[in-house]
C-alpha positions in Angstrom: -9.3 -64.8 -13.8 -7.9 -61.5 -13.4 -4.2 -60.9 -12.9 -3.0 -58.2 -10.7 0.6 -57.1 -11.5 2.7 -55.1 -8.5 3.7 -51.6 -9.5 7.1 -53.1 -9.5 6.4 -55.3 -12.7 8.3 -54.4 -16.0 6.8 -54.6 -19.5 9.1 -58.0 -19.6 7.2 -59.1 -16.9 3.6 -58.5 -18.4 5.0 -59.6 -21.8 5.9 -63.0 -19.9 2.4 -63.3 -18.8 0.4 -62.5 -21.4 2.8 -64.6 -23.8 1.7 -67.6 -21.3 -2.0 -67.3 -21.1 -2.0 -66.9 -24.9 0.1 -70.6 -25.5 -3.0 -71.9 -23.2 -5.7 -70.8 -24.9 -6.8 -68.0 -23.0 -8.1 -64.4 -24.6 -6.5 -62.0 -23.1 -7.8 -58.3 -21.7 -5.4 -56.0 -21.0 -6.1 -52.9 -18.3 -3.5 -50.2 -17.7 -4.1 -48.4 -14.5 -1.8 -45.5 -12.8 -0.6 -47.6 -10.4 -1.2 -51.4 -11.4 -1.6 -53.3 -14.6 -4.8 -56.0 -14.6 -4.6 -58.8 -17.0 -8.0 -60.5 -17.1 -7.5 -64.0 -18.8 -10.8 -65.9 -20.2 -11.4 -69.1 -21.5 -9.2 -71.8 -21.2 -8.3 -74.6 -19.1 -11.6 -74.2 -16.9 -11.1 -77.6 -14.8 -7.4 -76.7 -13.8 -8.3 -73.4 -12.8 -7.1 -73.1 -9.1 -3.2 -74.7 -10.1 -3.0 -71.8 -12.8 -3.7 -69.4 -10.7 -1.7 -70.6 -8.1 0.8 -70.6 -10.8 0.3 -66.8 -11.5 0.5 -66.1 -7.8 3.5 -67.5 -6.9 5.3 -65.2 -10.0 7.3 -62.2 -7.8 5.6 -59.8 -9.8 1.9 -60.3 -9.1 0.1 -58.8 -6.7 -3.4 -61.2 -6.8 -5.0 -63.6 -9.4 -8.7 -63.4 -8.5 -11.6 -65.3 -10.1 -14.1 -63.7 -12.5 -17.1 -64.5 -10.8 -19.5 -63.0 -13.7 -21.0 -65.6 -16.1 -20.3 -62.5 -18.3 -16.9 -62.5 -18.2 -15.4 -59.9 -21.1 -17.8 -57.6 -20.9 -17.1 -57.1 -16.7 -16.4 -55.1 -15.1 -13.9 -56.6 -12.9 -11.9 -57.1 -15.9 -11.8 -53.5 -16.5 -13.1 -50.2 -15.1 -14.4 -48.2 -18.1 -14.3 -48.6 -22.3 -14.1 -45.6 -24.5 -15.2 -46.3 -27.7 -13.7 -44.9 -30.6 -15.8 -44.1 -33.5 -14.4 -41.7 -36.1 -11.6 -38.7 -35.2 -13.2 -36.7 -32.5 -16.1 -38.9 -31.9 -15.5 -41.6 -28.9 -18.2 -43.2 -26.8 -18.1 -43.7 -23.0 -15.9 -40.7 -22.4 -16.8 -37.6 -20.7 -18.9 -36.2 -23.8 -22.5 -37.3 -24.2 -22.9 -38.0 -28.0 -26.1 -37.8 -29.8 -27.2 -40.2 -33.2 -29.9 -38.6 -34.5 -31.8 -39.2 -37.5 -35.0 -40.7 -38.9 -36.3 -44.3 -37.8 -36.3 -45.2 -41.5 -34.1 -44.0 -45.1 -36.5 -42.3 -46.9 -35.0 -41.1 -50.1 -31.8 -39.5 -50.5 -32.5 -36.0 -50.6 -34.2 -36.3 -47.4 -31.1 -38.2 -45.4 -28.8 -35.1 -46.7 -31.8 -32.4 -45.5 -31.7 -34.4 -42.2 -27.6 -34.7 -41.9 -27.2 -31.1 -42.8 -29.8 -29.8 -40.1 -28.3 -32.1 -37.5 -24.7 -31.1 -38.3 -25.6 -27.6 -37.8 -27.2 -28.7 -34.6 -23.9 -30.0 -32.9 -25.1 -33.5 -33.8 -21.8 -36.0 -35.1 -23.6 -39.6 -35.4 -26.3 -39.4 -38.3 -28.6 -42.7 -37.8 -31.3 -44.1 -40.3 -32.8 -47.9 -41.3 -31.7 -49.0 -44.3 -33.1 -52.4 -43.0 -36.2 -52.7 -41.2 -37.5 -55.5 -39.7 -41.1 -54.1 -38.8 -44.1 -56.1 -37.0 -45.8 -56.5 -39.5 -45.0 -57.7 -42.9 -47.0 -55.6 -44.7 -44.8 -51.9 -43.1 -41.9 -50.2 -44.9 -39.4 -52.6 -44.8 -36.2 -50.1 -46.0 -34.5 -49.5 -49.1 -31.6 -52.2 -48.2 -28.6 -51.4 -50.2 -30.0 -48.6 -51.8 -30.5 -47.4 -48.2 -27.0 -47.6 -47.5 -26.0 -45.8 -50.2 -28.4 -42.7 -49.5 -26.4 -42.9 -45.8 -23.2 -43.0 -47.1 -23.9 -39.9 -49.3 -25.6 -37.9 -46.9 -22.0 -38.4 -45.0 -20.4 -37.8 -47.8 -21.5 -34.2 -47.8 -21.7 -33.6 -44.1 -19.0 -35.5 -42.5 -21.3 -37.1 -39.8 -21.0 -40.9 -38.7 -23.3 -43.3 -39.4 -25.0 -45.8 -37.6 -27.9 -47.9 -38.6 -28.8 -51.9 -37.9 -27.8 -55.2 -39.4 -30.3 -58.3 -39.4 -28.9 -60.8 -41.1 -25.2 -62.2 -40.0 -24.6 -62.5 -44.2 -24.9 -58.9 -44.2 -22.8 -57.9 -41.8 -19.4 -57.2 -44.4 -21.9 -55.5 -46.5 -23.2 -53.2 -44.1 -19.7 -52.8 -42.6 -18.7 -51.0 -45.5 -21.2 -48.2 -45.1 -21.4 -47.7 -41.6 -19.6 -46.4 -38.6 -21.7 -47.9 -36.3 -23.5 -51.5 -36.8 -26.8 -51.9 -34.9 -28.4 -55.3 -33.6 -32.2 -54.4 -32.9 -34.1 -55.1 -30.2 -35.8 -58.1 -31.9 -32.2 -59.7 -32.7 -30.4 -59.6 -29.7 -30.5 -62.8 -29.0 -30.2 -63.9 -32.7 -26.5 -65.5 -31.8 -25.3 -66.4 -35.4 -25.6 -62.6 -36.0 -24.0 -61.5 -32.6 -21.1 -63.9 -33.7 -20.9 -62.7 -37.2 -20.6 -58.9 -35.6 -17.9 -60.3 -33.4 -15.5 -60.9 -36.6 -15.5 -57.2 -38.0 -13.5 -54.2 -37.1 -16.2 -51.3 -36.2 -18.4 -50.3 -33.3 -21.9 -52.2 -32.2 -24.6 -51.0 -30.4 -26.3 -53.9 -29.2 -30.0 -53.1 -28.3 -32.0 -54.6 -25.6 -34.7 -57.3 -26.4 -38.2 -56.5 -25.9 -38.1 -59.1 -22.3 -34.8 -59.8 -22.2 -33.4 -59.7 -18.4 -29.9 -57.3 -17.9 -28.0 -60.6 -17.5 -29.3 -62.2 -20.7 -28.3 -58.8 -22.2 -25.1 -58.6 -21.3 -24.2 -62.2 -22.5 -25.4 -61.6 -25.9 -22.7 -58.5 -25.6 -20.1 -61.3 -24.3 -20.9 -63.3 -27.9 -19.7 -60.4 -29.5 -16.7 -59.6 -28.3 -15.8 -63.5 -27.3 -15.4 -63.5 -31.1 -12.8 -60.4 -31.3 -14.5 -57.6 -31.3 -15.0 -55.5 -28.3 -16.2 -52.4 -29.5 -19.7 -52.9 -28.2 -22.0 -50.4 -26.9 -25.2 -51.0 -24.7 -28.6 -49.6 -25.3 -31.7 -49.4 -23.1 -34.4 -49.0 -25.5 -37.4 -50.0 -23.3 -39.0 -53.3 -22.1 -42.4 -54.6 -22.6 -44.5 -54.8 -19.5 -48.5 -54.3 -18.6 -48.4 -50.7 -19.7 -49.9 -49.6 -22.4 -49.7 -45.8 -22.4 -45.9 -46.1 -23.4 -45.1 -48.1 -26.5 -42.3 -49.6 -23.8 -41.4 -48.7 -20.6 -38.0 -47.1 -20.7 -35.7 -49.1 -17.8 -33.3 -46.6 -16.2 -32.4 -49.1 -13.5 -30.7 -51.1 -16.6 -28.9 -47.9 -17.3 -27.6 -47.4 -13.6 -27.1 -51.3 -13.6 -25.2 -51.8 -16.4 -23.0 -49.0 -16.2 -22.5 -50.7 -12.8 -21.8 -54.2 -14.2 -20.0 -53.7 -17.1 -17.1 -51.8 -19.0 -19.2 -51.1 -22.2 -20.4 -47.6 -22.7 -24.2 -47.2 -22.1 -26.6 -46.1 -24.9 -30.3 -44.7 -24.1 -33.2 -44.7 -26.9 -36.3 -42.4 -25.3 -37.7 -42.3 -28.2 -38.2 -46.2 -29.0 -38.5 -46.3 -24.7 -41.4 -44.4 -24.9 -42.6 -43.8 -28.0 -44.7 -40.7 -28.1 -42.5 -37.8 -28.9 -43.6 -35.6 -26.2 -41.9 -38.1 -23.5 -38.2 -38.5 -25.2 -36.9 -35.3 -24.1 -38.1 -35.6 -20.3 -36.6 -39.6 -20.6 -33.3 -38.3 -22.5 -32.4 -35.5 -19.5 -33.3 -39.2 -17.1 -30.8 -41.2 -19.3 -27.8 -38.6 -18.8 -28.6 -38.1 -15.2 -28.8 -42.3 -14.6 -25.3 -42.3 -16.3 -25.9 -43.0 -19.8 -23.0 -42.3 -22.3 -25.1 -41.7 -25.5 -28.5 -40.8 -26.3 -30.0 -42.5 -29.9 -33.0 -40.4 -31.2 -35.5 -40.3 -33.8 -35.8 -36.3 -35.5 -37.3 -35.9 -38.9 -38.2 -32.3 -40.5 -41.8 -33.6 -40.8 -42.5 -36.3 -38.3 -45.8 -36.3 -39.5 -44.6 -37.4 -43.0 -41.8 -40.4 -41.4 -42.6 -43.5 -42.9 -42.3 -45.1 -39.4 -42.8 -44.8 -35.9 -43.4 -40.6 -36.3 -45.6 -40.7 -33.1 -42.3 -40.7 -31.3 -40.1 -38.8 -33.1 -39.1 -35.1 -32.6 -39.0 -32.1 -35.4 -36.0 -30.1 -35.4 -36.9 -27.7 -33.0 -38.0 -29.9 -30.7 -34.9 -31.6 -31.0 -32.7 -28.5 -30.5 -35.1 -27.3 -27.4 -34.3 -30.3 -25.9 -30.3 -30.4 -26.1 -30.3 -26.7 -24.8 -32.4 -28.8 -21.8 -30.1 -31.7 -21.6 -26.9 -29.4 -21.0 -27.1 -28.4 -17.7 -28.4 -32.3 -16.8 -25.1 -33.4 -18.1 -23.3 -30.5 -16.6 -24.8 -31.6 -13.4 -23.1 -35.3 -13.5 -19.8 -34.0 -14.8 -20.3 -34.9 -18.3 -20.5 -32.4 -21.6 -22.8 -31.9 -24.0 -21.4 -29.9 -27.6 
């Protein structure tokens, strides 16, 4: 349920309230409006429902107590209008800047990760991404340094001062990984792999929580709700293409999900043209789409010699491509009242 407090209510009063819903069990959301608070309350007492919130209603100080009608219920957006996520100093998600991770699909080697970070850096790029783990198709593919890959990351930041985000597989590896990176990563293939969503729940730092291959928006969205049921709600969104009858396209890159779930949903909104589509020559036409269908964030895959990537180079741009297309994306962003640096 969501409590509405009047714009007469004092911080006593929403202390009072939130105080309660915490001795019965409920997790508590807390949005602070100009002119109203809303309290969105989740999780308890499910069978007594309508005498609670009658309860709530009859305070002096509460406007409405309305039902969340979601089966999504944290991650709603009638519990709140819009997250901003918080990364490092001077990096945040969801706000009016669109921020770029850029990087190669894999960790190569360390001297390459600190070529990639120092190109990007100079290219107005803040999030460096890269795989230290990948889970790959087949078993016989490059399947990342693991440690050793975290440790090339974390020195390429080292000398650059960019972010990092790359993906977890494994809910034993989430402290481990947590200790490297900015920005944890739930693949495509996990999304639905709840032990790990739950594990991801428990840590302090930012997830981007990728859309499975056929997973429907709904399904999406309540493997974000594991997450931050469990404490955590720094979760972003990602749109990283579907599988359907084409075969062109390596996926087929679903902007309705964008538009949808920025509709649906607080979480910030992350698009990945370059998995979406997966032939280089598409991502910057699909990344200008993402910004202009309201995505917050744009994940890419840029190498210095694509043609040498260890993975997925087919779709991944060269540093001039890349910069060619942020001088293209600027004026789509300035065109939807967003910024682009």
């Amino acid at each position: 349920m969501i409590i509405i407090l009047s714009h007469k209510a004092t911080d006593n009063n929403k202390n009072s309230v939130i105080d309660r819903l915490k001795k019965m069990g409920y997790k508590v959301d807390i949005s602070e409006g100009k002119e109203r608070t809303l309290i969105g309350a989740v999780g308890s007492n499910v069978e007594n429902k309508n005498e609670v919130m009658a309860q709530f209603m009859s305070l002096p100080f509460v406007e409405n107590v309305v039902p969340i009608l979601k089966p999504y219920k944290m991650v709603s957006r009638e519990i709140r209008e819009r997250s901003v996520i918080k990364v490092r100093d001077g990096i945040e998600i969801g706000g009016k800047e669109i921020m770029l991770m850029a990087g190669p699909c894999a960790v190569e080697g360390e001297a390459l990760m600190i070529e990639c970070a120092h190109m990007l850096k100079a290219a107005g790029v803040k999030i460096l991404r890269g795989g230290a783990y990948k889970p790959r198709t087949s078993p016989y593919s490059f399947q990342g340094y693991e440690e050793k890959g975290l440790k090339m990351l974390a020195k390429a930041s080292e000398e650059t001062g960019l972010a990092i985000i790359t993906e977890v597989i494994q809910g034993r590896d989430v402290k481990k990984v947590a200790n490297y990176a900015d920005i944890l990563q739930i693949g495509a293939r996990n999304m639905q792999n709840f032990n790990l969503l739950k594990e991801c729940g428990k840590v302090d730092k930012p997830v981007l929580l990728k859309r499975g291959l056929s997973a429907t928006i709904e399904e999406w969205l309540l493997a974000a709700e594991y997450i931050v049921k469990e404490g955590n709600p720094k979760v972003m969104l990602c749109e990283r293409g579907i599988r359907t009858f084409e075969t062109y396209t390596r996926n087929t890159l679903d902007l309705n999900a964008v538009a949808a779930a920025k509709s649906l949903t607080h979480l910030p909104v992350v698009a990945d043209p370059s998995h979406g589509t997966g032939r280089w020559e598409l991502v910057s036409p699909m990344a200008k789409a993402s910004v202009a269908a309201g995505a917050d964030a744009l994940i890419i895959e840029v190498h210095p010699r694509p043609e040498e990537a260890f993975s997925d180079g087919q779709q991944t741009l060269n540093f001039k491509h890349f910069k060619q297309m942020k001088k293209e994306l600027k004026p789509v962003a300035a065109a939807v009242g967003r910024t682009l640096k």
